[in-house]
N, C-alpha and C positions, 0 to 999 in steps of 0.2 A: 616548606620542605618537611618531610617526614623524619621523625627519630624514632630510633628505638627506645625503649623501655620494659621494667619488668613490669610484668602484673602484680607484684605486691606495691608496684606504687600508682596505682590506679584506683582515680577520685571520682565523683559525681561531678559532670561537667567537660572532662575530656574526651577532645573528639580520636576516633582511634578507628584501626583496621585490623583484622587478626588476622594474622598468616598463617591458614590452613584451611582447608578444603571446607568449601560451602554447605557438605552435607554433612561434617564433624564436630557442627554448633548447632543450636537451635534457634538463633536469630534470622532473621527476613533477610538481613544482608551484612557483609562483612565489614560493611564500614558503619559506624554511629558515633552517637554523642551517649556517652551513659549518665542515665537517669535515674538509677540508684544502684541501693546496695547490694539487691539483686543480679546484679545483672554484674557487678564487679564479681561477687561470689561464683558466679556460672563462669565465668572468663577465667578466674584463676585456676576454677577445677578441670578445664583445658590441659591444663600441664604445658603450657608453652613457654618457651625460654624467656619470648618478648612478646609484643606487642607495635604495632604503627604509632606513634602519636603526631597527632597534626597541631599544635601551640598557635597556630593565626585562626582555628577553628575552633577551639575547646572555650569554654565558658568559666568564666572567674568559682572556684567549687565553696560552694556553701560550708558554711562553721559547723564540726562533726562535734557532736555531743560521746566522752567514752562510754565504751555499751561494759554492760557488766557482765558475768557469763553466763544466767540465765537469757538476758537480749541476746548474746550471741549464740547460743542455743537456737533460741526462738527464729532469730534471722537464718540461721541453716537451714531450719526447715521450710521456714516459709521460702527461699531460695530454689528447694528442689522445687515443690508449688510451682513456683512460680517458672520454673527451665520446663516441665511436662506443660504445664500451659500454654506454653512458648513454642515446645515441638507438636503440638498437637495442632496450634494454628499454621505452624510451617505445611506439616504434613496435607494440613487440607488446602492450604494455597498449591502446593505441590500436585494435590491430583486437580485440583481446578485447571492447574496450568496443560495437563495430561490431557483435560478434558477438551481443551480447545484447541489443543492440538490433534485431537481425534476431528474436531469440525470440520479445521482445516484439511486435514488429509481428505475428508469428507469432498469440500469445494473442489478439491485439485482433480478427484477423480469426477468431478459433475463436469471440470475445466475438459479435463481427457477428452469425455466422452464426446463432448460437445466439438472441441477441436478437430477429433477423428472424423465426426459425419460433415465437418465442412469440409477438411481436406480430400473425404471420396465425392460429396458432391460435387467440388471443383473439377474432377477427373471427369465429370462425366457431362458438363458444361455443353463441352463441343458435339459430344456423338448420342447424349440423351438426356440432351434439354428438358424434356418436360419432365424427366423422373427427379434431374437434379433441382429443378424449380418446386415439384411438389417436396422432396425433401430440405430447401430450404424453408419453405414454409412453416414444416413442421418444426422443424428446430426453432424457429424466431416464437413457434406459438407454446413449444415448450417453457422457454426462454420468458415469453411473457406471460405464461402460467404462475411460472414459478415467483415472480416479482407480484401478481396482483393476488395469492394467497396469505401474503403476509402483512402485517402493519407493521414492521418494524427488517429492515432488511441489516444482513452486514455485507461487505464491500471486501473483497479479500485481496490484497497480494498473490499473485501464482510466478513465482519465479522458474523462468523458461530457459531452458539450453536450444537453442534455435537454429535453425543449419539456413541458410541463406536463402535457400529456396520456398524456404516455409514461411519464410519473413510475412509475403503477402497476405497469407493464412492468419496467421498467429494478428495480423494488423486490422484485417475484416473481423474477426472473433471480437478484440476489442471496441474496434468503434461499433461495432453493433450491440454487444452487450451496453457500454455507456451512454447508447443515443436511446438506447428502449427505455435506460435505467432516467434519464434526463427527461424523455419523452413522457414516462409514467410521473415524473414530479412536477412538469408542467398539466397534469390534471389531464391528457390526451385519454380518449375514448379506448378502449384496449383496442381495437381495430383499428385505429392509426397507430400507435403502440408496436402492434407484430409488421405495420407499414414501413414503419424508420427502420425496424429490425434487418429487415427481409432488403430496403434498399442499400443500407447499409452494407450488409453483406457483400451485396456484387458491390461496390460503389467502385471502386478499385478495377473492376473485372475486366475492362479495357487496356490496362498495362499487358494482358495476355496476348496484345498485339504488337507488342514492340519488342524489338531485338533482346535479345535477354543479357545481350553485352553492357547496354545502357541500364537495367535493371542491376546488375550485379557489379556495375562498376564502382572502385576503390576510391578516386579520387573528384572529387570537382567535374562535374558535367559543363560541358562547351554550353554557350548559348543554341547551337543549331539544336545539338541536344535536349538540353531543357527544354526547347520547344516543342519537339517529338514527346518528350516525356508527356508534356502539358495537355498533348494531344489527348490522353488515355478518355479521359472527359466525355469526348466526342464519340471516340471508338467504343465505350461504355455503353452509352445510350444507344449509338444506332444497334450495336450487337441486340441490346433488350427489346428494343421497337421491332426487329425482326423475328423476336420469338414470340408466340401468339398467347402461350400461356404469365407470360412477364405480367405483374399487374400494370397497369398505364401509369398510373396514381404517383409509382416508385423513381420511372423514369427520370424527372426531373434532380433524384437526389443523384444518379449517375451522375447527369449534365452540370449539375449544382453546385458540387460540395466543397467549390474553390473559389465560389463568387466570392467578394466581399461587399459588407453593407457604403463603402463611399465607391466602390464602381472599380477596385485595385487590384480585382481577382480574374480569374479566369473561365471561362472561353469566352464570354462576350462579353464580360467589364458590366456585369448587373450592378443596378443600385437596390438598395434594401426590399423598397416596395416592388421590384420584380422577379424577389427571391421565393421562390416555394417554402413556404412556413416548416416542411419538412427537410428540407434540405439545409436550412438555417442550423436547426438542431446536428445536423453528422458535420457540420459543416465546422461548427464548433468543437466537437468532441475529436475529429481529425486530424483539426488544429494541433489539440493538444497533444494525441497521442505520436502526431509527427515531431513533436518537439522531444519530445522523451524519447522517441525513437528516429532520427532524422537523417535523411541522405548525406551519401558522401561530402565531404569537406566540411560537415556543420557539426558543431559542438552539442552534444548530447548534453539535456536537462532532466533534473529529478522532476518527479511531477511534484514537488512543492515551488519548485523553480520556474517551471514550464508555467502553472497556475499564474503565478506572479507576473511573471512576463507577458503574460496575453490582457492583465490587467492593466498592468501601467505604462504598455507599449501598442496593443492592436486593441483601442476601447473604439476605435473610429471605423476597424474593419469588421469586427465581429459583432454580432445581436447580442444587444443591452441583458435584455429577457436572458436569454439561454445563458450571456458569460455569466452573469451572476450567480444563476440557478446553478451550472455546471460547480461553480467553485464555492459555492455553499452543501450540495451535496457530495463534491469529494474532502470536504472537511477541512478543517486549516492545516491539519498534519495528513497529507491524504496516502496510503497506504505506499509502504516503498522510501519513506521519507526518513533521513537517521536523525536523533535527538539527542539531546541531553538535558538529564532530568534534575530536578532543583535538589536532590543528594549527589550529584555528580557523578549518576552511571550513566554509560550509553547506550542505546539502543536502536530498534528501526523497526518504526509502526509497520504494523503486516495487518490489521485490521479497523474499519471505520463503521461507527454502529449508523444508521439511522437515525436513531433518537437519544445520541449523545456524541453528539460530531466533536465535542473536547472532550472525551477522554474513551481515545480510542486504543486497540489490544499493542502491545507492545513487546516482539523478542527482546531478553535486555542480554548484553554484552557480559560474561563472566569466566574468567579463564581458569576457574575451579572448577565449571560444570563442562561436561562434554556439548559441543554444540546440538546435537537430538535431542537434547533432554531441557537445553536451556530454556530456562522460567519465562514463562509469556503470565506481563499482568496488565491488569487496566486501571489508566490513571484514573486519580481519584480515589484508589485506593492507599490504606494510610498516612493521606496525604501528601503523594506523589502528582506531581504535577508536572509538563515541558517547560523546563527554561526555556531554550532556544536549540534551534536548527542547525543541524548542521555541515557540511559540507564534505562528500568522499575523502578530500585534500586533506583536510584538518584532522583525519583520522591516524591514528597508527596502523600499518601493516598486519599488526595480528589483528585489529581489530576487523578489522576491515573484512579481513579473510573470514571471520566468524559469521559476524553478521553477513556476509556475501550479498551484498546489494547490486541487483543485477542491471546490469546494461538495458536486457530487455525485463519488462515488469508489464506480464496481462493480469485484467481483473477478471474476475468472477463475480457474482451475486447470486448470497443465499440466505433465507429466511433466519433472524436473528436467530441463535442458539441459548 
């Protein structure tokens, strides 16, 4: 439990929290353990009445030597020294955090754009197949542009307000984006690469033949139902095999993307070795994003949850190859995931780098800073690191609200920043 105290009785070694706004100090965060005299000096010239102290967290305070009044001269100045040194690394942490939230807004609008040409090409599906087939294309070849100019990619968070009918949309964007993104780390030739993309996209596209009651329905689907649903599958592929410009190649990921590798999936109960290599791949990535995003009556998972689950529960249904792959490149904290950090802030990863899948970007939780402006840093930085994960439940209400960790959570990929 925290007490109060003054700031003239504040020692080297106590753990403490100041109460006042984040941008009216020059410290990285408003709770520490102080580590000299320094830093006592900059606290009291605060002018605060008190101070937080935490007694099960503070450290036994070393033997003070008395200073004379040339030392304590000497220590005031060095003090200011040392607070402009302090706001100056603030300041530049501050526009780094500015900066990556310019990346971001960057992604969101690559997300837009992207989102917008599949939702007109779905429109045009039924009465101009071939224009909406050559504009998938190109979007999947964008798509795979964009991943094979970089060596280093990042993985974004795009938190979406979603209206019900867009669900199907906003679910092809993702599994396509993460099977091209899975398909380019299994070493895929770019041309089977824009293949998963492109199947990906329709894989779903057969639900546009079933009653839209059973699509939008609230509760628990009947068996007859489920089996109609299951159908989509079926009606997917023949829809494709009937358009001439469909590649052939893709088909199988329609018909596919439900089998499992012991024979437990759907439409005709395939075992491994009957499975299209590419279909394996959405097949996986579908899994997941259906669990973070899941039909009526089933409990929604974080995707650190979902990840987990397909681990230590479908390792008999799903490819060895891909689940690993899949959950080595969305990282052990994979974007959308809330933390708590080893100084006991919280947070919820919005970013996962390529080539530093532990210590990926971080909104952190601060109810000094307004949430537009809250500081995104990346672990690893002065020695910030995830304790442990954590769970909507376990949060509080404002926090909650801050960090708004969405229901639904699409990715994006864009070339490291």
């Amino acid at each position: 439990m925290a007490e109060k105290i003054a700031p003239s009785k504040l020692r080297i070694g106590l753990a403490i929290k100041l109460p006042v706004n984040w941008m009216k100090h020059p410290f990285m965060s408003s709770k520490m353990v102080i580590e000299n005299q320094h830093e006592i000096r900059i606290i009291q010239s605060l002018k605060l009445d008190f101070v937080y102290w935490y007694p099960e967290k503070s450290r036994p305070a070393p033997a003070e030597e008395k200073a004379s009044k040339a030392d304590v001269l000497k220590q005031i100045d060095e003090a200011a020294e040392y607070r402009a040194q302090l706001q100056q690394e603030k300041s530049a942490r501050i526009e780094e955090s500015k900066a990556r939230r310019r990346n971001i807004q960057k992604t969101e609008k690559a997300f837009s754009q992207s989102f917008n040409q599949l939702h007109s090409l779905m429109k045009k599906i039924g009465s101009q197949p071939v224009t909406a087939i050559e504009e998938a294309s190109q979007l999947t070849a964008n798509i795979a542009e964009q991943m094979s100019q970089q060596d280093a990619l990042s993985m974004h968070m795009i938190a979406t307000a979603q209206k019900d009918q867009e669900n199907l949309y906003y679910h092809a964007l993702n599994v396509s984006t993460l099977s091209m993104l899975l398909a380019r780390n299994l070493k895929l030739a770019e041309e089977q690469i824009q293949l998963v993309g492109f199947g990906a996209l329709f894989h779903d596209i057969g639900k546009l033949r079933l009653p839209s009651q059973i699509l939008r329905k609230k509760e628990p689907l009947t068996k007859p139902e489920q089996n109609l649903l299951n159908l989509h599958t079926q009606y997917g592929a023949e829809l494709a095999q009937n358009l001439s410009s469909f590649p052939p190649e893709a088909v199988n990921i329609l018909m596919q993307h439900h089998e499992y590798m012991d024979g437990s999936g759907f439409p005709k109960g395939l075992k491994e070795a009957s499975i299209d290599p590419l279909a394996k791949i959405v097949a996986v990535v579908n899994t997941f994003d259906n669990l973070c995003h899941p039909g009526p009556g089933q409990g929604i998972r974080s995707p650190h949850s979902a990840l987990s689950y397909m681990y230590r529960k479908m390792k008999d249904q799903l490819p060895a190859t891909e689940l690993k792959l899949l959950i080595k490149m969305m990282g052990v904290y994979p974007p959308g995931t809330l933390v708590q950090l080893n100084d006991e802030r919280i947070g919820m990863v919005i970013t996962v780098n390529s080539d530093s899948l532990l210590q990926p970007d971080i909104m952190m939780y601060d109810s000094d800073i307004p949430r537009m402006e809250a500081p995104i840093l990346t672990m690893g930085q002065d020695g910030l690191a995830i304790e442990k994960v954590l769970k909507p439940q376990q949060l509080p209400e404002q926090v909650l609200e801050y960090l708004n960790p969405c229901a639904k959570v699409s990715y994006y990929v864009q070339g490291k920043q």
